[in-house]
C-alpha positions in Angstrom: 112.6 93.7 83.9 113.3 96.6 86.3 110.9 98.8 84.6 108.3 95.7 85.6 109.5 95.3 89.3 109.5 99.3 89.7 106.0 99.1 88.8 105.6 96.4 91.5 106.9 97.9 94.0 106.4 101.4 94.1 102.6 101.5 92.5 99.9 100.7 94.1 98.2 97.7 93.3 95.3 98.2 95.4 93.8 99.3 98.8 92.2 97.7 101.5 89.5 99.5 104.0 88.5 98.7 107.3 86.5 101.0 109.3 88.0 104.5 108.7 91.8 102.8 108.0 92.8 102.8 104.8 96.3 100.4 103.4 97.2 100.9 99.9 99.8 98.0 98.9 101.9 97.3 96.1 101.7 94.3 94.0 103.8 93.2 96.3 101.0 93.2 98.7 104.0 95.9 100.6 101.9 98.7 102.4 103.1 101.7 100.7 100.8 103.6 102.6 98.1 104.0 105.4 95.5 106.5 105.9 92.5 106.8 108.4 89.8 109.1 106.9 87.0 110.9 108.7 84.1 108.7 107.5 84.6 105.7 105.9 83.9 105.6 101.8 80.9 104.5 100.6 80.6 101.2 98.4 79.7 103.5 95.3 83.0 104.9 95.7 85.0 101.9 96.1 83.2 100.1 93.3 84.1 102.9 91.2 88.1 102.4 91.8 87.8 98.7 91.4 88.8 97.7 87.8 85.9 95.4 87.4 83.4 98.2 88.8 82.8 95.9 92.0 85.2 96.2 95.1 85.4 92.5 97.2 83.8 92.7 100.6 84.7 90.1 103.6 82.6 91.4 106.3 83.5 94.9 107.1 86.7 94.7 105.2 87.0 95.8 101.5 89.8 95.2 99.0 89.9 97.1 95.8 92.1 97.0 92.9 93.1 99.7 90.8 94.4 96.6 87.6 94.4 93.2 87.0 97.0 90.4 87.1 96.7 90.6 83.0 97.1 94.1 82.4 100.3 95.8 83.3 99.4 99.4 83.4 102.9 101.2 81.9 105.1 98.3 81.3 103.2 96.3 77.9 103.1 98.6 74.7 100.4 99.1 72.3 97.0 99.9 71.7 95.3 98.1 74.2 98.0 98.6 77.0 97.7 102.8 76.4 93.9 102.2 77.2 94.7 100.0 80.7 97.8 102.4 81.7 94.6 105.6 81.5 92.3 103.7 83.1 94.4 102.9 85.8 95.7 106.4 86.7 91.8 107.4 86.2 91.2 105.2 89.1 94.0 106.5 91.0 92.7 110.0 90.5 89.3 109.3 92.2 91.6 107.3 94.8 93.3 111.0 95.1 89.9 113.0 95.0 88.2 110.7 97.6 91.6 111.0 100.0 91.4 115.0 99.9 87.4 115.4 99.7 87.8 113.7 103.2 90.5 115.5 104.4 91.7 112.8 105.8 94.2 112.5 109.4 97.6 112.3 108.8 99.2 109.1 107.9 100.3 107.1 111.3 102.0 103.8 112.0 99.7 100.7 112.4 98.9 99.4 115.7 99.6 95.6 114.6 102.7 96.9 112.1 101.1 94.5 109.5 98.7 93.7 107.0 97.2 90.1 107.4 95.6 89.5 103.7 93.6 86.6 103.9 92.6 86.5 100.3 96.4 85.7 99.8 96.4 84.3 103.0 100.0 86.1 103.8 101.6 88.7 106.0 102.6 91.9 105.0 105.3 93.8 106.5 105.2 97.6 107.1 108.0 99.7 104.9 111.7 98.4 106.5 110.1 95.5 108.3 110.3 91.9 107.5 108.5 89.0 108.3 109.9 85.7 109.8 108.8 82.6 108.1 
């Protein structure tokens, strides 16, 4: 089970782009990280990280993820779990190359110091924050 909640935590699940900010979270929804890029990625790109080949779009907002709910990149053995755990780092890989094609601005501290996810309808804390229920 730790091997499973490692993964969870300190993996990113996915990203989610607004403008030129970028949050990757855990699937944990935890932000593990926040970027703001020069120009803001093109749809081709972020369709191309998405494990279904089509990121979600809610207005200007756009959510990918790198794996689904049923495949557990790294954790599951086999066959079939060797092909989701390469397709998943592929997708982190363009992640990477699209990060330093754009030479993107340091990382920096959110001006809200959260994530409001409305697809999960929850709030996400930055790293060492909590939120009050």
């Amino acid at each position: 089970m730790a091997l499973s909640h490692g993964r969870a935590v300190a993996l990113p699940y996915g990203f989610k782009v607004a403008g030129r900010d970028v949050r990757v979270f855990n699937r944990e929804y935890g932000v593990l990280a926040g970027f703001r890029l020069r120009r803001r990625p093109s749809r081709r790109q972020l369709d191309r990280m998405d494990w279904r080949g089509a990121a979600d779009q809610s207005g200007d907002v756009f959510r990918v993820w790198f794996y689904a709910d049923g495949c557990l990149p790294i954790i599951a053995h086999g066959p079939a779990n060797a092909a989701d755990t390469a397709a998943y780092f592929e997708r982190l890989a363009r992640f990477g190359r699209m990060l330093a094609d754009e030479r993107y601005d340091a990382p920096r501290p959110w001006p809200d110091h959260t994530l409001t996810d409305d697809v999960h309808d929850q709030e996400v804390p930055e790293p060492g924050r909590t939120v009050k229920r």
